[in-house]
C-alpha positions in Angstrom: 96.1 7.0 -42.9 94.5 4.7 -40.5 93.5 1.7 -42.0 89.8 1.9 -42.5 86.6 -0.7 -40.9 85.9 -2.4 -44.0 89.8 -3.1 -45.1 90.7 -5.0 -41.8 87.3 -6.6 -42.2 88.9 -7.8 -45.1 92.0 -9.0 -43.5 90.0 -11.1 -41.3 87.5 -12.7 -44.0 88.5 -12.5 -47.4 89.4 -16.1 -48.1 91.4 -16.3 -44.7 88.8 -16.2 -41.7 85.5 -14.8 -40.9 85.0 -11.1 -39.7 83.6 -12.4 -36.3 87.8 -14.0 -36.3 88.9 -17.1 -36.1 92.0 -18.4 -38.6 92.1 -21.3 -41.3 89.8 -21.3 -44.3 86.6 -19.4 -44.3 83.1 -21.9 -43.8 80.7 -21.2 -47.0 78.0 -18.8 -46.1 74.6 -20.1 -45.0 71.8 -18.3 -47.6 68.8 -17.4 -47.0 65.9 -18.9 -49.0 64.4 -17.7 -52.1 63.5 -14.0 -52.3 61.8 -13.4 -55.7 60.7 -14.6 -59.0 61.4 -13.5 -62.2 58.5 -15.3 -65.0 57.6 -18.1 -63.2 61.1 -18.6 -62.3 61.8 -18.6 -58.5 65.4 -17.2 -57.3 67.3 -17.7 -54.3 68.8 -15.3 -52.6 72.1 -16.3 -54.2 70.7 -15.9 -57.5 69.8 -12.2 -56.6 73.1 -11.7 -55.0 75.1 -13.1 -57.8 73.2 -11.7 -61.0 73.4 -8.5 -58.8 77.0 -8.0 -58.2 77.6 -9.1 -62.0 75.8 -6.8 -63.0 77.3 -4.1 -61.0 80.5 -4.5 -61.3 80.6 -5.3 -64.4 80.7 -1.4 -65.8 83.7 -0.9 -63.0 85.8 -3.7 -63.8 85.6 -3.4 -67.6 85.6 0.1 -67.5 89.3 -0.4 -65.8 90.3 -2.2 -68.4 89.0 0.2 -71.2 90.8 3.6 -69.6 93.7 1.6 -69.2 93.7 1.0 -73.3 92.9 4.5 -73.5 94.9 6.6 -71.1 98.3 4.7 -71.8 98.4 3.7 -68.0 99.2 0.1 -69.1 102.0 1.0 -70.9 100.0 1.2 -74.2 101.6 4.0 -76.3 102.8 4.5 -79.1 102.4 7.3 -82.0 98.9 6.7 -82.4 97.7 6.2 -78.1 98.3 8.6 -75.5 101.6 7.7 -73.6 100.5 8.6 -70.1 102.8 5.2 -68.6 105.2 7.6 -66.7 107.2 6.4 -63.2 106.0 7.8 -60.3 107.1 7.7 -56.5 103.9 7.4 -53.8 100.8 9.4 -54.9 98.0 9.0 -53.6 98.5 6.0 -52.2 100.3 4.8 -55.5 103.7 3.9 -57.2 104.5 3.6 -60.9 107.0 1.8 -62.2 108.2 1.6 -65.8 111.2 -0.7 -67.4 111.9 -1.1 -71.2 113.1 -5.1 -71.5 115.9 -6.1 -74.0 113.3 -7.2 -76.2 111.5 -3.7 -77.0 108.7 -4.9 -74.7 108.1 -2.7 -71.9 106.7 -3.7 -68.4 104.4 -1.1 -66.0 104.2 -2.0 -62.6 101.5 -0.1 -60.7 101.2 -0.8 -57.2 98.4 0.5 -55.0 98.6 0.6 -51.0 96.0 0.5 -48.4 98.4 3.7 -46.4 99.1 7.0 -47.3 102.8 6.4 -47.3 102.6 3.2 -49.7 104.0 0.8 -47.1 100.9 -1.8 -47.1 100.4 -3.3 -50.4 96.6 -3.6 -51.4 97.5 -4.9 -55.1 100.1 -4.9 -57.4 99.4 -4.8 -60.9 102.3 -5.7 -63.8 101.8 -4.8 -67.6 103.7 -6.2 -70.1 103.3 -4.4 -73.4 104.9 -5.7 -76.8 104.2 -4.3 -80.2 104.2 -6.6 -83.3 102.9 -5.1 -86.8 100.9 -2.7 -85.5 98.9 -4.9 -83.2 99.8 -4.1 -78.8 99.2 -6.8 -76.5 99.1 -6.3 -72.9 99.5 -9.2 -70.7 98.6 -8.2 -67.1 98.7 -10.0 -63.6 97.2 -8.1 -60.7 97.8 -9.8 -57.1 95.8 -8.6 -54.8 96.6 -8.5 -50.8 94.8 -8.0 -47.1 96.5 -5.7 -45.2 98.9 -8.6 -43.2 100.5 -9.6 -47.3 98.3 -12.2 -47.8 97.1 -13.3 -51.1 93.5 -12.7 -51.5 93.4 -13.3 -55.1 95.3 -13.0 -58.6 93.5 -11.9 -62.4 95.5 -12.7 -65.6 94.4 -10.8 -69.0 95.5 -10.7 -72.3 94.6 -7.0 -74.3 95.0 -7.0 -77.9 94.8 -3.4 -78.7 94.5 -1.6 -82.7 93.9 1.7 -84.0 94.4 4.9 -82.2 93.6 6.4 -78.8 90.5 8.4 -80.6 89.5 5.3 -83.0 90.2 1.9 -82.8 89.3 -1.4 -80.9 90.6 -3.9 -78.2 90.0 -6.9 -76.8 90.4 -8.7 -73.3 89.9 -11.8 -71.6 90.5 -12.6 -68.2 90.4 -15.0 -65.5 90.2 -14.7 -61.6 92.1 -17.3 -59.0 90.7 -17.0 -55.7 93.3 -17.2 -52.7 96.6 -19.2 -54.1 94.1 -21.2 -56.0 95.7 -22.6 -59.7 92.3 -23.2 -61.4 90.3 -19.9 -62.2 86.5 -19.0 -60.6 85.9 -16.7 -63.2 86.4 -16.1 -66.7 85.1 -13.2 -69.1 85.6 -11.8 -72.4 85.4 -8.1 -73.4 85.2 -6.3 -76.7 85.1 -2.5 -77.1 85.9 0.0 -79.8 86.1 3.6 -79.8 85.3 6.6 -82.6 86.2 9.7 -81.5 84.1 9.9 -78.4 81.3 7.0 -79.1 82.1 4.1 -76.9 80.5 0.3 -77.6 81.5 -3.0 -75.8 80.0 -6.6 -75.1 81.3 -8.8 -72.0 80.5 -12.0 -71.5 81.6 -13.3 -68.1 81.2 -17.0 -66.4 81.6 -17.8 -62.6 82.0 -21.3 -61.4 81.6 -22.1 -58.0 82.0 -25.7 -56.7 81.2 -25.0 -53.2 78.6 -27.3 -51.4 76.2 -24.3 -51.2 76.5 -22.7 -54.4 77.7 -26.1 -56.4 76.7 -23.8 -59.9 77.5 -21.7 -62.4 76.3 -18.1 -63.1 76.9 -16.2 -66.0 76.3 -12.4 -67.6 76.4 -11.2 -70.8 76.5 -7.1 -71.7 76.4 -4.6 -74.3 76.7 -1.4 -73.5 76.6 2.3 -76.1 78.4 5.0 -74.2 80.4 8.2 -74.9 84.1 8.8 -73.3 85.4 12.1 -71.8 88.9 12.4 -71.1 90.0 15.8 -69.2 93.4 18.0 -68.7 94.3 15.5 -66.2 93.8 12.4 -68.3 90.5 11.1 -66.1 88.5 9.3 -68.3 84.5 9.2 -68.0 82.2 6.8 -69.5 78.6 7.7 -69.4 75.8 5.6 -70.5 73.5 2.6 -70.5 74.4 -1.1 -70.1 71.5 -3.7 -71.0 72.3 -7.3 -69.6 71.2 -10.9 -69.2 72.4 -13.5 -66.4 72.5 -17.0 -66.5 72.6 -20.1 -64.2 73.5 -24.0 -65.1 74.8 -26.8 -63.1 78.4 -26.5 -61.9 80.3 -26.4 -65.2 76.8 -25.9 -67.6 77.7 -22.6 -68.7 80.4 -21.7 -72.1 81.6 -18.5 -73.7 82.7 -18.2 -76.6 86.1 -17.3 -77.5 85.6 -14.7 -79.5 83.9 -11.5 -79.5 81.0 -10.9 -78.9 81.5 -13.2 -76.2 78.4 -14.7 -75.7 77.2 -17.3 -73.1 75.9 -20.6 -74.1 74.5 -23.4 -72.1 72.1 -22.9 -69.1 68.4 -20.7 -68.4 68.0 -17.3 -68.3 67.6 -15.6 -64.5 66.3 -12.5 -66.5 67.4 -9.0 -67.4 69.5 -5.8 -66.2 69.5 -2.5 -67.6 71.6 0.3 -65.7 72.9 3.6 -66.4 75.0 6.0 -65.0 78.9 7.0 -65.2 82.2 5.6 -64.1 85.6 7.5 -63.6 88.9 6.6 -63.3 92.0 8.6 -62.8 95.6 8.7 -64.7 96.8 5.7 -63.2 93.6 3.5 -63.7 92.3 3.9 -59.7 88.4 4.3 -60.1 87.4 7.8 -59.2 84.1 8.1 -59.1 81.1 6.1 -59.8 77.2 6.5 -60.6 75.2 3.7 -61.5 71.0 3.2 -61.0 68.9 0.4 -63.0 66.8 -2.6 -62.7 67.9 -6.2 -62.2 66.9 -9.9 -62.7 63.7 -11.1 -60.7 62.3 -7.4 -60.6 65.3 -6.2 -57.9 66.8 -2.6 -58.2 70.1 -1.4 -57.9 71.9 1.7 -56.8 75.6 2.4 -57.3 76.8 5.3 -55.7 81.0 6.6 -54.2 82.5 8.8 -51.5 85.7 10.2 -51.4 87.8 10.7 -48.1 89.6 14.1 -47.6 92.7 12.1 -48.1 91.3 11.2 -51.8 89.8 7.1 -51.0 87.1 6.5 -52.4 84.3 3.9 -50.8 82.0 2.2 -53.2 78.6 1.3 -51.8 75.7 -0.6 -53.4 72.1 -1.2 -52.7 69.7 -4.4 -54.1 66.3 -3.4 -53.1 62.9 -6.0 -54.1 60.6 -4.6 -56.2 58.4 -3.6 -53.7 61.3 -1.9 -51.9 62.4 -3.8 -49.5 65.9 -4.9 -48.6 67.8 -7.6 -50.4 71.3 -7.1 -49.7 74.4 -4.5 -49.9 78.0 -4.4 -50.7 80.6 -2.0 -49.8 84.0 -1.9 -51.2 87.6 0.0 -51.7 88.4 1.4 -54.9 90.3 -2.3 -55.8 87.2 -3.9 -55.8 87.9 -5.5 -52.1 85.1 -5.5 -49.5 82.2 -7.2 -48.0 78.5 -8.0 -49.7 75.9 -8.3 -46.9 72.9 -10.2 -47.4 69.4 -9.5 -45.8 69.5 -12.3 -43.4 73.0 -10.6 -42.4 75.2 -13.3 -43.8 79.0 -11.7 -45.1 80.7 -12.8 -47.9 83.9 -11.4 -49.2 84.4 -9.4 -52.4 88.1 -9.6 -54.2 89.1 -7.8 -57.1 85.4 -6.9 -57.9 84.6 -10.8 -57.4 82.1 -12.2 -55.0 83.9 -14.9 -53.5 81.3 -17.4 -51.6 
């Protein structure tokens, strides 16, 4: 496959250099001004932008995490959850690999490519799955790449899975490291359980950004009631409705708590989201497919929609419309969650790993 527009944009700005070229560290992103209000409340264009994405990506990246609980891809199984972690050579543009340690533990490494032939390494995600009276935690470091190997970004999560595949309950928290950065941008929390096919969660996620520009923190906090559908080739569906709030505070303003519901503390309120839709991924925990209309903070809209290639990529493409209709910004991305979010007044920023890096 030749590499596509939007992935060697990516090599060129994600973290590394600006699409226009250029090397060394990307310059922060001039913003346009403020765009819309939400109560009284005027927000910027990065406030839009920001409680936007969150909100977007939000069902995406959690919903990840939840199939891989689910479907076994993370080396969750067991005689109770579906044991779907088996090695496989390159398909579609994916490798599997599975070791059992001395310890009992077992590690998963799934890596996904940017090529058909899985020669360029997009991101490479390793599972390590131990089992201690009948708890399974999953601790999980995905590295993510541009298409010349270098490091755009690495998340580290912790699952602590119980029950069964058709009734039980996890939880995960995660943080995301920009670049080769040591000190995370982003932190969140998730909670979900699952009875036969009824599906309930609550996130709570926190972005600090110390840049000049942004020099804040944002924040978003979810519940969402869904029901899961897993078919003959182990692709798992959610479909429902996610109700949100996002948050802003001075640079460090914002806490979550550190256990579930994780909730957000700290900051004011930007406003409300409410989406709905459906999200699929596949066997090995690549998003499939994904559907996803609603209303944002400040009045904005949002549309979610995916295309696959006849080679089986899929392209993610969003849309942040004003009330009124008129354009606020878009995002496109791979199915890793790497791409470009373009705001009205043109500016690019890069997207890693379903994080808007500023």
């Amino acid at each position: 496959m030749r590499p596509s527009s939007l992935a060697a944009c990516i090599v060129a700005a994600a973290l590394l250099a600006g699409c226009g070229g250029g090397g060394g560290t990307s310059s922060t992103p001039s913003v346009p001004g403020n765009q819309s209000s939400n109560n009284g409340l005027t927000l910027s264009s990065t406030d839009v932008a920001q409680s936007a994405t969150d909100a977007a990506f939000d069902p995406i990246d959690t919903g990840e995490a939840d199939a891989g609980a689910l479907n076994g891809s993370l080396g969750t199984s067991s005689a109770s959850r579906s044991a779907q972690s088996l090695p496989h050579a390159c398909k579609n543009r994916t490798t599997r690999t599975v070791t059992v340690n001395p310890d009992g533990s077992v590690t998963v490494e799934t890596i996904h490519y940017y090529d058909d032939a899985c020669t360029q390494v997009e991101r490479d995600a390793v599972a390590i799955r131990s089992t201690s009276g009948g708890t399974q935690t999953v601790a999980r470091t995905v590295t993510s790449y541009n298409m010349a190997h270098l490091q755009l970004g690495v998340r580290k999560s912790t699952y602590t899975l119980t029950g069964a595949t058709n009734s039980g309950s996890w939880t995960v928290t995660s943080a995301f490291y920009p670049g080769t950065a040591t000190t995370p941008i982003t932190q969140y929390g998730h909670a979900a359980s699952l009875s036969t096919s009824a599906y309930t969660a609550s996130t709570g996620r926190i972005a600090n950004d110390a840049k000049p520009s942004i020099n804040a923190s944002y924040g978003h906090q979810s519940a969402v009631t869904a029901t899961v559908a897993t078919d003959s080739s182990n692709d798992t569906t959610f479909t429902g409705t996610r109700n949100g709030t996002s948050f802003k505070a001075a640079l460090g303003g914002l806490t979550l708590s550190g256990a579930p519901p994780f909730t957000i503390a700290g900051g004011t309120q930007l406003g409300s989201s409410a989406l709905t839709g459906s999200v699929t991924f596949d066997a090995d925990g690549n998003l499939a497919s994904v559907s996803l209309t609603g209303t944002l903070p400040g009045g904005n809209n949002l549309v979610v929609t995916s295309s696959t290639a006849s080679n089986g990529a899929v392209t993610v493409n969003g849309t942040i419309t004003s009330s009124s209709g008129g354009p606020v910004a878009t995002f496109t991305t791979d199915a890793s969650g790497n791409g470009i979010l373009t705001l009205a007044n043109g500016t690019q920023v890069p997207i890693v790993d379903w994080h808007v890096v500023w």
